[in-house]
N, C-alpha and C positions, 0 to 999 in steps of 0.2 A: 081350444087354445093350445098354440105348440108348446112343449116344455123347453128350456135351453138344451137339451140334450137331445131332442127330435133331430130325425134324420140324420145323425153323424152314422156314417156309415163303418162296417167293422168289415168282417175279412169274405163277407160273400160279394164283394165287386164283382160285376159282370166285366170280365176283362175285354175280351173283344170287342164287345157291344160299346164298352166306353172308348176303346182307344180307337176305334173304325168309325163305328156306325156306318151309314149309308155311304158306299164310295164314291171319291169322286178325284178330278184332278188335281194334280198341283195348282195351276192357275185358279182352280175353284176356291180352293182354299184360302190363298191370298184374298182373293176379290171376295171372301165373307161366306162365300155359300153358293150353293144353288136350288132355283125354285123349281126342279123335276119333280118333286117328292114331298109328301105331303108326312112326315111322321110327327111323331108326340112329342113334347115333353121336351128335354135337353136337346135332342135332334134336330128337333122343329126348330127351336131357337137359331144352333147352328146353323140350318139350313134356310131360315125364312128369319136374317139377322133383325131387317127393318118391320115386319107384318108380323111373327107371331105374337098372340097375345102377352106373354111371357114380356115379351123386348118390350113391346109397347108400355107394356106397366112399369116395368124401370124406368122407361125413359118419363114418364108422368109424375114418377118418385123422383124422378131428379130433379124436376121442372118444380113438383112443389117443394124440395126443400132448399132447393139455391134461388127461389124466386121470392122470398118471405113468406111462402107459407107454412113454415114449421117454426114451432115457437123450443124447437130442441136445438141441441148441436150437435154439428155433423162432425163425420171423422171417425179412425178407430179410438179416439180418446171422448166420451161425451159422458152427459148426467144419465144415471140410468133410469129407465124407463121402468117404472115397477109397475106389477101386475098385482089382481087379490088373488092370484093364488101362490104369490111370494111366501116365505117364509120367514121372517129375521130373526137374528138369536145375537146375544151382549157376544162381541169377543173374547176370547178366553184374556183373563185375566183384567180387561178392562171393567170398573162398575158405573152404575148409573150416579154423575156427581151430584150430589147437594144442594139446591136452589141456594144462590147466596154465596157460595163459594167463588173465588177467584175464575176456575175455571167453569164452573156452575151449566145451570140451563139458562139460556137467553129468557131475556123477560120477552110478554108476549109483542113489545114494540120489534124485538129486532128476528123473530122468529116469525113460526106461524101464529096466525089468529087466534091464539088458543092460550085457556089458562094452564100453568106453571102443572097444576092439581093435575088436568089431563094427559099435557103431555109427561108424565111419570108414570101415569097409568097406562098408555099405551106403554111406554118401555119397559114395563113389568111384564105385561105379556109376552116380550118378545125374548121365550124360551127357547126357541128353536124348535116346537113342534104346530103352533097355532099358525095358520096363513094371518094376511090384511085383511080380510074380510072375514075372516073367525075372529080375530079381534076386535073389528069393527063391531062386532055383534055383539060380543061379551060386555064392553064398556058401553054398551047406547053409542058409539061416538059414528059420525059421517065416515064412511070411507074414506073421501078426497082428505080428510084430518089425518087419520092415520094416517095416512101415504106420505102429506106433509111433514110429520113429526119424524117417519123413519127415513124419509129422504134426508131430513137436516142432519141423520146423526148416522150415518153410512159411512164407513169408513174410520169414521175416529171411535163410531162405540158398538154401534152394528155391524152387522153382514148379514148378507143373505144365502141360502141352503142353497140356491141355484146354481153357483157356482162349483160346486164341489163336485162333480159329475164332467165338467170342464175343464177343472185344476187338476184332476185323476188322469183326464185322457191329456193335454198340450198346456205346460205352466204359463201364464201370460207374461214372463219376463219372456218367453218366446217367441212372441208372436207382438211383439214393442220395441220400439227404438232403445227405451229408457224406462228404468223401475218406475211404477205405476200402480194405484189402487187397485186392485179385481174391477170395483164397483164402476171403474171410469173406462173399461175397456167395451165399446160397442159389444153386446152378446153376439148378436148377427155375422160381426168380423170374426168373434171367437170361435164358432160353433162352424162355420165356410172354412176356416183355416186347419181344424182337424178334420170336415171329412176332405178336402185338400191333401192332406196328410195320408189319409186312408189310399185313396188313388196312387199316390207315388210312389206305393210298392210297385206299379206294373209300368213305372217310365222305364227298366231295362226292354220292353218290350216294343213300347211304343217308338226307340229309337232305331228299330231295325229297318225300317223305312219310314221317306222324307214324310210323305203322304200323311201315314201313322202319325207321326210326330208332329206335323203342322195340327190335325185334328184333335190332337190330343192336347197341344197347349195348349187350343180355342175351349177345349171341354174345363181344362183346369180353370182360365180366367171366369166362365161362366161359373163355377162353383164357389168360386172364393167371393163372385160379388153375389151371389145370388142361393149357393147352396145347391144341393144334386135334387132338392126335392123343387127347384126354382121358387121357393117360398120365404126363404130366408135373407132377404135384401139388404146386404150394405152400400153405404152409397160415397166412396174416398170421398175428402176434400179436393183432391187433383180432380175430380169427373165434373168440380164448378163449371169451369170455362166448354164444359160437351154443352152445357145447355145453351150457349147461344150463340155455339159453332154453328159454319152452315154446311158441314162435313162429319154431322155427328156418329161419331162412333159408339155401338152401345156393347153391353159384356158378348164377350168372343170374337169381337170382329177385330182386326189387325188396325193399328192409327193408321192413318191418311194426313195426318197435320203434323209437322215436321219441327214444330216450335214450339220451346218451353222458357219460362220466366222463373228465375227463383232467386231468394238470397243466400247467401254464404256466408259465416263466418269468418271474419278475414286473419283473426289474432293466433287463434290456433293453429290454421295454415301456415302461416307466415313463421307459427314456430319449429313447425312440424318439417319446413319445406328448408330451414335454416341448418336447425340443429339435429330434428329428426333422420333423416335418409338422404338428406338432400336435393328434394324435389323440389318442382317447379309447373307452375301449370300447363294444362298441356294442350297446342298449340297445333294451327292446320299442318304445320310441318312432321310433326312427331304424335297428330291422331292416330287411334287406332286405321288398319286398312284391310280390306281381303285382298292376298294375294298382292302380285304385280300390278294387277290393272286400275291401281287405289281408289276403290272405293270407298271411299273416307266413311268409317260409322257415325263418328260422333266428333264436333269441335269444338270445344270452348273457350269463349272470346271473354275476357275479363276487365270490367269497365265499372271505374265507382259509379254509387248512385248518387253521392253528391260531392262534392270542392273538399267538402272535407268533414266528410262522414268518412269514419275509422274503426264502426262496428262492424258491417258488414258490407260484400260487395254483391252486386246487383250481375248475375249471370245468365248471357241468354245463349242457349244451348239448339244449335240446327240439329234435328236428327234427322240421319239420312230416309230418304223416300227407299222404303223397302223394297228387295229385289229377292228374289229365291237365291241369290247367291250369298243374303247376310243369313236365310236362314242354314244353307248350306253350311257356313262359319257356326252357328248357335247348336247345330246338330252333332258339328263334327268335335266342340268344346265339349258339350257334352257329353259324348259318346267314352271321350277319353278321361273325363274325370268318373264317371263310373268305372269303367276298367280299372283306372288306377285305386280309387277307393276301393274295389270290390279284391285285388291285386295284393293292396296292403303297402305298395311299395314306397319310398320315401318321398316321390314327388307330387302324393296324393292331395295336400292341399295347395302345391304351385295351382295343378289343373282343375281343382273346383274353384281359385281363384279368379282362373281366367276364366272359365266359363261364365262366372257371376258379373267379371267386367261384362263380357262381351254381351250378355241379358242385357246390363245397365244402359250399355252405351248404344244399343240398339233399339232399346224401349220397344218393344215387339205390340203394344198394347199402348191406349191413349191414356189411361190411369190403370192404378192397381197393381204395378209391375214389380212395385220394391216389395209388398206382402209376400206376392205369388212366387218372387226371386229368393225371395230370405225363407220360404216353408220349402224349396225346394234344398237352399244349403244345410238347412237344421235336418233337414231327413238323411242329408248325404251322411251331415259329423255326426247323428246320430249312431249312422251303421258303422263310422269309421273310427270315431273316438269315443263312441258313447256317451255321447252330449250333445250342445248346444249353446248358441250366443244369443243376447240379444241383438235387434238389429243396428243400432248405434247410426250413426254416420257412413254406414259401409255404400251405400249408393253416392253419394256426394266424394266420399274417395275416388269410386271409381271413374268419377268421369274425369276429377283435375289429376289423377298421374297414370303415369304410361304403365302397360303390363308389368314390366320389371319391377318397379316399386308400389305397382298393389299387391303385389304377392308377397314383397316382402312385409308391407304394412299389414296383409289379410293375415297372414302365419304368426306375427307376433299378435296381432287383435285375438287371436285363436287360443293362443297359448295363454294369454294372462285373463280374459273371459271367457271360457269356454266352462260350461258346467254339466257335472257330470248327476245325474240323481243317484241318488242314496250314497253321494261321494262324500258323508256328513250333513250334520245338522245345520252349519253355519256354510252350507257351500255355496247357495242361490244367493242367504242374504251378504256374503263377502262379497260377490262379482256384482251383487247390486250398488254396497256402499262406493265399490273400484268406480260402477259406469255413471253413478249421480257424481262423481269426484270431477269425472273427466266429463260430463255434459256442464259441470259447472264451472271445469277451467276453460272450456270452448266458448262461454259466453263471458269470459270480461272482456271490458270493454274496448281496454287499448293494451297495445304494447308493452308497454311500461306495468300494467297493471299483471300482464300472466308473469316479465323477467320476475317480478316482486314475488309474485307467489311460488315460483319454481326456486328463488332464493330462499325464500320462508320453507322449501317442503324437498327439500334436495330426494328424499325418499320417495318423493311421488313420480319420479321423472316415469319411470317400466308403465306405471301405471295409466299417464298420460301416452305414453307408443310412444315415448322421447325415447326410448332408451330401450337397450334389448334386456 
């Protein structure tokens, strides 16, 4: 059974091998692959996107968990999935309450099937060296009980030792939109997103040719869903709608489907676009383009979902049928925000700005794009500022404002969330209370409801990106 720490890969990356492998043309690359070559492993996937057995198994994992057959939840936020050779141990400082207490242990109606007496007994054991099934054994008690009693109490009294090998190598306020339990971050996303990370020491390399660099973001996508040992499968919520396209895209292969559906926030915008920068959404006139010959990236067309629904608005977003000239664009964004990062010089976060639009607004992949986008900018500010953001809203920016004003809005998101380790003890959980402040003024409900609060909290404006 793998550990959560299986397979993160450290500094013996086979660089060539992964940024090359078997060559082939640029048209090959677009169109997925080619079937000349029979290799193993990550290769093989690449190369044999629809037939290796690799793809096929994803694609079977997809089918059962967006079709009812998984009684879990998908996403990088779900319940964790415990194993018996789990560990759990009380959190420092939290104890085990008092049957009877206010805050107490559920009686066995609203818990598990178990009496009060048991489950105390299993959380005595959980000192942090015994697994679930040494404890199961110690107490007489069923497995499936244990599991049950340490599931209910994860996070508010327990943890689990599996994490800590995880939180050492990438903290999960980094690899998350919004502060979040350990316990509720998919392990599978955690575990693809650091060795993701390992690789991206060698993307100076893979940009020196287009070739290189097409193959090499097909290798990243395939690690981030699936891991470098292709063992380790996450499955986005975005990959729903693959299962019952009739243009299925599976990990590494470039979308073919030009259409997305999402909601949007409307209140935040609207204050952001007001009082913020003074933006506005952005529109077939002022999309993004390459060059003269406009090829439009990305447009978005803004239309309520109802008469007079004022939570959010309903956005359907064309992204353009990919041509080697958008990757042309994604290469050459790229190429210059390393320079500049690597450079030091002052326009260092305009250009990893726009590089990050131009990912977004391109969507180079059918899912998976905002992960594999945002481990790519945490590695850049890691080597440039020596830290990191969480992911927040920065893909939803990018698509409603034009270059000019994502870069201004990226540089200040940078500057009031960006966390630096060992910048203090209070430095993670400050930028965490800053981004639960601001995920909780982007959901009220109307208008009237954020002027109120930004009247009630005049201090919080920098914090919400109202204010520099």
């Amino acid at each position: 059974m793998r550990s959560a720490t299986d397979g993160c890969v450290g500094d013996q990356v086979p660089k060539v091998d992964f940024i090359r492998g078997p060559g082939y043309s640029l048209s090959d690359q677009l169109a997925g692959g080619s079937e000349k070559t029979e290799p193993t492993g990550l290769d093989d996937l690449l190369d044999r996107p629809s037939a290796s057995v690799h793809a096929v198994e994803f694609r079977s994992r997809l089918m059962e968990r967006f079709t009812g057959g998984s009684e879990h939840e998908v996403g990088p936020l779900r319940r964790i999935l415990l194993e018996e050779s789990d560990v759990p141990r009380i959190i420092a400082g939290r104890k085990i309450p008092a049957p009877g207490s206010p805050h107490g242990l559920p009686s066995p109606a609203d818990g598990p099937s178990i009496s009060q007496e048991a489950m105390i007994a299993v959380l005595e054991q959980c000192d942090g060296r015994a697994s679930l099934g040494e404890i199961a054994i110690r107490i007489t008690l069923d497995l499936s009980m244990v599991m049950a009693v340490v599931q209910r109490w994860i996070g508010g009294l327990l943890e689990i030792s599996r994490f800590d090998a995880l939180r050492e190598r990438m903290p999960v306020l980094e690899i998350c939109r919004w502060p979040v339990q350990e316990h509720r971050v998919a392990v599978e996303y955690w575990r693809n997103a650091i060795e993701v990370r390992a690789y991206l020491d060698f993307l100076p390399e893979a940009l020196k040719a287009e070739r290189d660099f097409l193959r090499y973001l097909r290798k990243l996508h395939v690690v981030s869903l699936m891991g470098s040992q292709l063992e380790s499968l996450y499955l986005p919520d975005s990959a729903r709608r693959q299962v019952s396209a009739n243009r299925y895209c599976g990990p590494g292969e470039f979308r073919r489907d030009g259409l997305m559906d999402c909601v949007v926030n409307n209140v935040w915008h609207a204050r952001l676009f007001e009082e913020g920068l003074g933006m506005g959404p952005v529109r077939l006139e002022n999309a993004p383009s390459v060059g003269a010959d406009g090829i439009v990236l990305g447009e978005t067309r803004w239309t309520w979902k109802g008469p007079k629904i004022n939570r959010g608005l309903h956005v359907f977003s064309p992204f353009p049928t990919l041509r080697l000239l958008h990757f042309k664009l994604l290469l050459q964004s790229c190429r210059e925000a390393v320079e500049q990062l690597s450079s030091g010089t002052s326009g260092d976060l305009a250009k990893l700005a726009e590089f990050f639009r131009v990912w977004i607004c391109l969507h180079p992949f059918a899912y998976g794009n905002m992960g594999l986008g945002m481990n790519i900018v945490n590695w850049a500010l890691r080597r440039s500022r020596g830290g990191y953001v969480p992911h927040a809203m920065l893909d939803g920016w990018a698509h409603r404002l034009n270059q000019a004003q994502f870069e201004r809005l990226f540089c200040r998101y940078v500057d009031r969330y960006l966390i630096r380790p060992g910048g203090g003890a209070d430095s993670e959980s400050r930028v965490a209370r800053s981004a639960t402040q601001l995920r909780a003024f982007m959901d009220l409900p109307t208008e009237q409801a954020a002027k109120a609060w930004l009247e009630s909290n005049p201090d919080k404006r920098s914090i919400m990106l109202l204010s520099e």
